[in-house]
N, C-alpha and C positions, 0 to 999 in steps of 0.2 A: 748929087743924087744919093748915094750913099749914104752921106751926113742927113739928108732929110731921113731914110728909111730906117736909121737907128736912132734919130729923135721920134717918130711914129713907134717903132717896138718899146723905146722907154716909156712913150704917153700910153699904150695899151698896156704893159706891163702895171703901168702906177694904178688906171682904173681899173684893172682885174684884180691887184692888192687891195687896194679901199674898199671896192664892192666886198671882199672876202670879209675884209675886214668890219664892216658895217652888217653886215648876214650874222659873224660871230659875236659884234658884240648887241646886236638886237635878242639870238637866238639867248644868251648870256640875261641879258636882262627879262625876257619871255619866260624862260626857266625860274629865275628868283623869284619876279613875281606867281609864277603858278608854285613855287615853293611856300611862298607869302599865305597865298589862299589857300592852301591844306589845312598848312599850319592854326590858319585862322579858323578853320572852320573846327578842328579836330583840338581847340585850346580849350572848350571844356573838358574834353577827356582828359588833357594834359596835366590841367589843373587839377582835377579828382586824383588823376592816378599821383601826382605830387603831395598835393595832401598825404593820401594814405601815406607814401612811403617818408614822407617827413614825418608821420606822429611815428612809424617803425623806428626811424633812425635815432629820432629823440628818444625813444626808448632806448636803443644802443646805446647814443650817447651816451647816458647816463651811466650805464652801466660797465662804458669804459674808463677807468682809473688811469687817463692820462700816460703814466709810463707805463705801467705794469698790465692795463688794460688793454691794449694794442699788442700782438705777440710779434714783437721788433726782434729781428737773430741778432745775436752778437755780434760784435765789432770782427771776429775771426770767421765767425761762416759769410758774412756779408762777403770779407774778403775775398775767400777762396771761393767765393759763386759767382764773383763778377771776376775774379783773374783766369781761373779755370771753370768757365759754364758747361763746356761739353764732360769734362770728371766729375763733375757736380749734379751731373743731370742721374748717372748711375743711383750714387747715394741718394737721391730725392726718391725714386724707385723702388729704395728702400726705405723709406721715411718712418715706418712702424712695424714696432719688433713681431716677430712670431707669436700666437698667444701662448701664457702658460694655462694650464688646466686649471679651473676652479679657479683662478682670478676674477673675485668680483668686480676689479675697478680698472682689468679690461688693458691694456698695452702700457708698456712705461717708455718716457722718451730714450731714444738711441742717446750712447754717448756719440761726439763727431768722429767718424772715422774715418775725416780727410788725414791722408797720411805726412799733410804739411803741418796737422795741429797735432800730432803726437809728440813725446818726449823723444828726442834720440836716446837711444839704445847703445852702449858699447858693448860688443861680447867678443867671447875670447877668440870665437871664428875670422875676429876683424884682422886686416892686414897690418901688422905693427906699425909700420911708417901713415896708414892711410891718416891717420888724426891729425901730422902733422903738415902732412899735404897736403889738406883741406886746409889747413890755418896758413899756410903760405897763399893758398890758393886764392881766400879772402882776402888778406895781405894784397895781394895783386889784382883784384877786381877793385879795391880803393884807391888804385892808382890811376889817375883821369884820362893819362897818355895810356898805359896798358889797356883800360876798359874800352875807352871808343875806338884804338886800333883793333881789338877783339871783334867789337859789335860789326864793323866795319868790313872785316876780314870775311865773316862769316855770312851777313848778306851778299856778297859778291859772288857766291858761291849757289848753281841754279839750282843743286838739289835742297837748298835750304830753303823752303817752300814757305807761306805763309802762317800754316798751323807753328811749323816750328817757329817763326820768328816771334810767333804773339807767346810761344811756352814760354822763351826764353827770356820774354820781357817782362813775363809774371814771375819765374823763378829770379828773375835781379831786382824784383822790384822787394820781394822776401826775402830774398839774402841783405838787400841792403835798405831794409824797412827801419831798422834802429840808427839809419844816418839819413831821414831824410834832406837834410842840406845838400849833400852829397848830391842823393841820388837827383833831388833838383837841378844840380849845378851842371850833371853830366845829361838830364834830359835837354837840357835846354842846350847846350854842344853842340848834340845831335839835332835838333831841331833848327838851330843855325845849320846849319851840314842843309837837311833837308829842303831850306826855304830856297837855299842856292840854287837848289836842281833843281827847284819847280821856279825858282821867278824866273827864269831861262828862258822857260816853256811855258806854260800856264798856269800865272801865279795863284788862280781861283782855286785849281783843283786841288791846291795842298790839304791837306787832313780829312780829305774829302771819303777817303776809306782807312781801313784799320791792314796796309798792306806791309809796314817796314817796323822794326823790332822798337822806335822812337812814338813812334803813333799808338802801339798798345801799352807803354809805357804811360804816355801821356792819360789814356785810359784810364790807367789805373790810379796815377798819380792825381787826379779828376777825386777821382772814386774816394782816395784818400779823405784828401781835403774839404770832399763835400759829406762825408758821413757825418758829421754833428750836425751839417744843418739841415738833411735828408730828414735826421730822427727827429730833431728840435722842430723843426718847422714845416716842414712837407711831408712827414709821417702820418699826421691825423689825416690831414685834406685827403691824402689819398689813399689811407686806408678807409675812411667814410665811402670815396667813391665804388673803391672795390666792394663793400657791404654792400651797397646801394645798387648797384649791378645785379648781382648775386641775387638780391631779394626782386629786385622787377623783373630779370629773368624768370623766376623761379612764381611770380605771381599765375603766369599764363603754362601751359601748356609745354612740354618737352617730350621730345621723342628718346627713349633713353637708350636706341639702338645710332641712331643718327646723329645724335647731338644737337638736332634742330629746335627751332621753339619759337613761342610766336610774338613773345618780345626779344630783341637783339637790337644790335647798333650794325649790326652786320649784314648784307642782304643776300650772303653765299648761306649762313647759317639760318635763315629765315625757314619758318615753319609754311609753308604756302597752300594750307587748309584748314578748312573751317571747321576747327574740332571744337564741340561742345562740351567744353570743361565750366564743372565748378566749383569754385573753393568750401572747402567743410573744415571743423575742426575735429580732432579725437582726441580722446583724454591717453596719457600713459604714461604709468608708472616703468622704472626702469629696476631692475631688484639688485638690491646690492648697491647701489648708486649712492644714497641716503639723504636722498630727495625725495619731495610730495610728488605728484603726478603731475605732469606739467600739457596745459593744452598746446598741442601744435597744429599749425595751417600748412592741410595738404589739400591737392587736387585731385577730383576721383577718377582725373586720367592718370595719375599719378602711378607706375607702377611699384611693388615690394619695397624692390631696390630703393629705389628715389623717396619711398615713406621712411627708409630708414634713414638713410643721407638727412633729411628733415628732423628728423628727432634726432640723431646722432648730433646734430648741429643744436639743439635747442637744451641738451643737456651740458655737450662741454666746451659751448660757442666762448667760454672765459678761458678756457684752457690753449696751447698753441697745436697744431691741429696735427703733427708728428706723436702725440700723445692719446692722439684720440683711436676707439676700436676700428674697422672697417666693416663696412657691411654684410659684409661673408664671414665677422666675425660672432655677428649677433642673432639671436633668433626673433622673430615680434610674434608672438601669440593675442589671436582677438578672442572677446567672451562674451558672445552675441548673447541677450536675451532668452534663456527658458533652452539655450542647446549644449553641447560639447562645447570647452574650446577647443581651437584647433592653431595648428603653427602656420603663419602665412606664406608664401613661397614667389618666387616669380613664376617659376615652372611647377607644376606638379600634376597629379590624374585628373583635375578638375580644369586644365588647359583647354582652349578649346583654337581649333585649325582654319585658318583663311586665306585662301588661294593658295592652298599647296604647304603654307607655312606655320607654325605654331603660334600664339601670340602667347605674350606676355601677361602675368596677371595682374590685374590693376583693382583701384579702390572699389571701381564701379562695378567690376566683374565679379568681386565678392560680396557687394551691396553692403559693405559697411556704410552703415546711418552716420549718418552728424554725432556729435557727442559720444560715440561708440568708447568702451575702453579697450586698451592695447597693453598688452606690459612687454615690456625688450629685458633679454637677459645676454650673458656670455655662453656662448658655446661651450660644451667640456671642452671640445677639440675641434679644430678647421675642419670640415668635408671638402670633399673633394667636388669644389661648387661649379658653373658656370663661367668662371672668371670672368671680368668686367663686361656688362650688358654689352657697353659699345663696342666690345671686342666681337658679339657673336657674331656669326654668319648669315647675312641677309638673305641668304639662299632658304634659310631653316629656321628663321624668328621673326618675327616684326611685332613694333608696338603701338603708334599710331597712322604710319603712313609706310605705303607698298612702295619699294624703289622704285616702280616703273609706272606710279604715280608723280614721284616726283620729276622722273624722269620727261615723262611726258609735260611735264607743265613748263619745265625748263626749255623743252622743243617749241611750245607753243608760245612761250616768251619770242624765244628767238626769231620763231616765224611770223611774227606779228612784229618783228621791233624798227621795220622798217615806218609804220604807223605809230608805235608809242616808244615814245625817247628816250623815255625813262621807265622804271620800274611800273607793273598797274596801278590804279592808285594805290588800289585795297593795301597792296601789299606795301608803299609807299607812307602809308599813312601810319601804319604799325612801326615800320623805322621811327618818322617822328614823333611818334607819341614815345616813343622810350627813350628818342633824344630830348626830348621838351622834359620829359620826366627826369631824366639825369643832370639838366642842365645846370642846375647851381651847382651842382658836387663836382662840377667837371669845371665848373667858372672858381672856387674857391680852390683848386687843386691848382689851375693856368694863373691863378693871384698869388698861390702861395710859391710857386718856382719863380715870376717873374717879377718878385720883389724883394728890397735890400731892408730887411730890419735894421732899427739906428741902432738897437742894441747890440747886436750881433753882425754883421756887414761880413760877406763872403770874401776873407779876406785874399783868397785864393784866386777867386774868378778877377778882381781888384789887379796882380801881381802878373796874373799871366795874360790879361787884356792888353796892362801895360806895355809887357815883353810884348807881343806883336806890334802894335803900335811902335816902336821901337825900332820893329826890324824891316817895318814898312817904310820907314822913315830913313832908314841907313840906305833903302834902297832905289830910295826919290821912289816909292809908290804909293800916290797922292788918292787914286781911286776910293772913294770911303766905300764902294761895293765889295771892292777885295777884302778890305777888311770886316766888312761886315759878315762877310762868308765865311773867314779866317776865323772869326769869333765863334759864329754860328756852328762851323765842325767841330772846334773844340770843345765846346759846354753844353748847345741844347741837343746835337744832333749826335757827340758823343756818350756822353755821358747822362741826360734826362729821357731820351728816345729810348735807350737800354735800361732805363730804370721802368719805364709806363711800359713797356712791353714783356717787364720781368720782374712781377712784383716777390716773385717768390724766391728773389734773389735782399729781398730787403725783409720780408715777414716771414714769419711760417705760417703759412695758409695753405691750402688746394688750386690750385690755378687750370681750373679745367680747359680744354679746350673750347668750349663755347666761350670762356672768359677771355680766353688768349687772343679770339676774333675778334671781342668787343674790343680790347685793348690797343690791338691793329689798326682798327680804325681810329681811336684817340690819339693814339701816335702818328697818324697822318696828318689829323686836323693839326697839331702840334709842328711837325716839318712843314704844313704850307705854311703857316704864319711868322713860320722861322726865314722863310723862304725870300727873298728879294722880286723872284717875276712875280705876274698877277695869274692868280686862278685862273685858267683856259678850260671851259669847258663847251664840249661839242656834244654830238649826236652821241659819241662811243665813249662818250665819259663815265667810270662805273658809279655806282650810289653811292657809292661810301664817301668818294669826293665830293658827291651834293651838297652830303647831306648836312656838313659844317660853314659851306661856302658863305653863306648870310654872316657868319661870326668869323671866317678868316680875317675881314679887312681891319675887327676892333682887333682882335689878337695880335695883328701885324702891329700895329699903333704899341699895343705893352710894350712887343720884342723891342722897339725902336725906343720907347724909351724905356724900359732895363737898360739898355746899353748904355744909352746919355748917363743914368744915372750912376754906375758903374765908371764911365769915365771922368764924371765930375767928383768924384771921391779923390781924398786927398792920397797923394802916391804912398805908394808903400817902400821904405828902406830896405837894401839887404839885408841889413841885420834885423831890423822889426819880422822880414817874413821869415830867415832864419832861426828868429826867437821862436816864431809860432811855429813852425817845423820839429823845432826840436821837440816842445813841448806836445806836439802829437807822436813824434818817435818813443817818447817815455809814459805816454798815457798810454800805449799799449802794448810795453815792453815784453818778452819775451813768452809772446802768444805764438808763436809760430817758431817751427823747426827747422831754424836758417840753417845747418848744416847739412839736412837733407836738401835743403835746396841749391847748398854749396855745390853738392855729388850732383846733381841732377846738371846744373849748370857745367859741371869740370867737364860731364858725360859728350855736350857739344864740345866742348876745349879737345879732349880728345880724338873727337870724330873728324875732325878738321885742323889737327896739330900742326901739320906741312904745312898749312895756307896761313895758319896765327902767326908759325916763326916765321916764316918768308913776310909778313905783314910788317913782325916786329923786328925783323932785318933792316928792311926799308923806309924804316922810321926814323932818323937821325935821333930825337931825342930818346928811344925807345934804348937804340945801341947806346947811347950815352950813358944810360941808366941800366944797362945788364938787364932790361927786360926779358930778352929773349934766353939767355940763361936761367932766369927765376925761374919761366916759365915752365922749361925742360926738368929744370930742379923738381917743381911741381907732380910731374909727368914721371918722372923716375921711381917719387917717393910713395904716391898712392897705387901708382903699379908696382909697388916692393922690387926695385928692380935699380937699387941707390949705384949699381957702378955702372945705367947709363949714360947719366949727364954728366958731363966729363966736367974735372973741377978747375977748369981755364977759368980767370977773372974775366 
């Protein structure tokens, strides 16, 4: 009796699973198709709006000079904005100097003020012994057995938090940037160390986050190796794309308090009203500049701000954009026909007030015509302006839409979303049209990351595929999914995910926040296809994941074979990737200030002394080797304190 009534609960359990399962994946294919028929129906606008912004881009093109046209950072800011992103983010903040007075030609760029790219300094304040305690100190971080009992020592310990362990894996990746063999040899140590304690447990989730001082290593070590072929080959693609963004956003409408608009890839940043914008051009001279007038295409919802942002962009869109004025630093004077000129403003006595709050002055507010001329000059001096529109207070500004307009439309989603599944269409169809519109820029960007030039072959991605492979294999794990996941955290999901989601860590551009959302959702489409399960989507699945799902399963098919292709490459020797190591350690020899990164690094060593020697006690070959005496040596001499460590052999 028993055995019958647990064979009945597994036969209802199995058709309550397949029912589930035949509802999701009906609902799944109901969805595509009504995705299909949007699409289909709104492919002439697509087309139009692709046109247009193809004859825009082939204008760019052309007027980009390959290297020198693209504003690519150097090899040293690249560095320090993907090793240290949160220090890096201050200095972005600062990105353009203070104006001087009567400069016609308006900010000059900053020198780097990361203080990893300055000169060391000796001065006579310094502690006599410290110069040579830091050089022992190096001394002993080249030593394989000292360093991983270090790294080791130091994660064991719970106040050593995640921030710290990623600092100190950027500060040794600097100190020991002129030996990458080395520093290869001892990431890959640790990464044996690491595989151990996850194939134990579960060997998928390894590298699956950036939590232990080996995994931001490996980061970085990524970052390394892949900057020639980021600039050489997936530089343009994806600087096109970012243009290309930029301009079909900026085709339609923007709220320049909200940051919404009514093209996006995004459906939190969507503009969700029907504002009656249209595009006009104006002529405008810039003085001082030493340039003819140049027409630019603005909107005459456009407000001040955002007409200058436009022309700002149209004068020194060649230039990299740390050097370019800011808007509060220029004035635009219009010279209407038969009256005064006058200086335009966002605010000023000809504002006018709605529901309680000021608005914003825009093209249309002034009834600047078509063709109008404008000239933009330098300020003498910054006033004391507004600061950034989307900083103002909603309570006291608005420029196209009331918050508790948007507010309410977002209620009335909600309370209706038991009836529609997905987004209105209206508002649905504006996503695709600006994903139909990006779509090559975004198909040539996912071709150029997921392909192996004959010329050039990532000899890096080649080297450390291998290594995994290797270490699956040492540990009879046969699964090709683990590895494929093993692969996928190390390369697309470490290192290209932070690259799309951070382009301002490769160019010197503006990355606004409207752009940061559209990027969000590129970098999803980019994770599912990287991904092994199939797209799941239900009722409460948000747009962003729709709106790719038609193009995840060809992108899946790349990811799958990049890899084939990558493992059918002939193997790489130690000494061949050695040779190419070296040869990147000397191509960008002494860019960086490994002594301050020495200090920064000693700074952990000493915060945690007790636990490094009791490490390096416990270490047979460590005592074998007078580690733990070096170390104290160390410790004596940059603390000026030479009759600590007592001089026992």
């Amino acid at each position: 009796m028993n055995n019958t009534s647990v064979c009945v609960c597994v036969c209802l359990a199995l058709v309550v699973y397949c029912t589930k399962s035949r509802r999701a994946e009906r609902y799944w294919q109901k969805t595509l198709l009504q995705m299909e028929e949007m699409e289909s129906q709104i492919r002439e606008e697509i087309r139009k709006g692709f046109a247009e912004l193809q004859t825009d881009m082939t204008d760019l093109t052309k007027e980009l000079n390959r290297t020198q046209g693209i504003p690519f950072l150097e090899y040293k800011q690249f560095v320090t904005r993907t090793f240290f992103p949160k220090m890096c983010s201050d200095y972005e903040r600062r990105l353009v100097q203070p104006m001087y007075e009567n400069d016609p030609l308006g900010p000059r760029a900053l020198s780097e003020t990361h203080p990893l790219l300055q000169d060391w300094q000796s001065s006579n304040s310094m502690r006599p012994n410290l110069e040579e305690g830091i050089t022992l100190f190096s001394t002993l971080l080249n030593n394989k057995h000292f360093l991983v009992t270090f790294v080791h020592a130091l994660e064991q310990q719970k106040d050593f938090v995640v921030r710290d362990r990623c600092n100190l894996a950027s500060l040794l990746t600097i100190a020991l940037h002129g030996k990458l063999e080395y520093y290869t040899s001892i990431m890959k140590d640790l990464l044996v160390d690491l595989i151990d304690a996850s194939a134990s447990k579960n060997p998928k989730l390894m590298l699956r986050r950036t939590e232990s001082v080996v995994e931001k290593m490996l980061t970085n070590w990524m970052s390394i190796c892949m900057y020639s072929y980021l600039k050489e080959t997936v530089g343009e693609p994806f600087f096109l794309l970012l243009c290309a963004i930029k301009q079909q956003i900026n085709k339609g409408s923007i709220d320049a308090i909200t940051g919404k608009a009514r093209y996006t890839l995004n459906e939190e940043w969507l503009l969700r009203e029907n504002i009656e914008a249209k595009p006009q051009n104006i002529n405008v001279s810039f003085q001082g500049f030493g340039m003819d007038s140049v027409s630019v295409r603005v909107m005459n919802t456009d407000t001040i701000c955002q007409v200058k942002e436009k022309i700002l962009e149209a004068f020194y869109k060649n230039l990299p954009f740390s050097q370019w004025p800011r808007e509060e630093d220029v004035d635009l004077e219009w010279f209407p026909e038969g009256r005064s000129s006058r200086i335009l403003q966002d605010l000023d006595d000809t504002s006018v007030m709605e529901d309680g709050r000021k608005k914003l002055n825009t093209v249309f507010h002034y009834q600047i015509p078509d063709g109008a001329s404008l000239a933009m000059s330098m300020k003498d001096k910054r006033e004391n302006t507004l600061g950034r529109v989307k900083d103002l207070d909603t309570e006291k500004y608005v420029h196209l839409v009331l918050p508790h307009d948007e507010l309410a439309e977002s209620r009335k989603s909600h309370r209706h979303s038991h009836r529609k599944k997905v987004l209105p269409e209206i508002y649905l169809t504006r996503l695709l049209s600006t994903k139909g519109t990006l779509q090559k820029f975004l198909d040539d960007l996912f071709q150029a990351i997921l392909s192996i030039p004959p010329e050039k072959p990532p000899l890096a991605v080649k080297y450390f595929f291998d290594f995994l492979e290797e270490q699956a294999d040492k540990r009879g794990i046969t699964d090709p999914d683990t590895l494929h996941i093993w692969k996928t955290n190390s390369l697309p999901l470490r290192f290209w995910v932070n690259i799309l989601k951070n382009p301002q860590f490769v160019f010197d551009i503006d990355k606004t926040d409207h752009m940061d959302a559209c990027l969000s959702v590129i970098a999803q489409a980019f994770i599912d296809a990287c991904s092994l399960s199939d797209l799941q989507l239900g009722k409460d699945s948000p747009t962003n994941k729709l709106l790719y799902a038609k193009e995840i399963p060809e992108y899946k098919k790349r990811v799958q074979c990049y890899y084939k292709q990558i493992q059918e490459m002939a193997p790489l020797s130690e000494q061949e990737m050695n040779a190419h190591l070296a040869e990147e350690s000397r191509r960008y020899r002494n860019e960086f200030n490994t002594n301050l990164a020495l200090i920064e690094v000693y700074k952990y060593a000493k915060r945690y002394r007790n636990q490094v020697v009791s490490a390096l006690d416990s270490n047979p070959t460590a005592r074998r080797t007078q580690l733990q005496h070096k170390f104290e040596q160390v410790i004596a001499l940059v603390e000026d304190n030479i009759y600590e460590c007592s001089s026992e052999a």
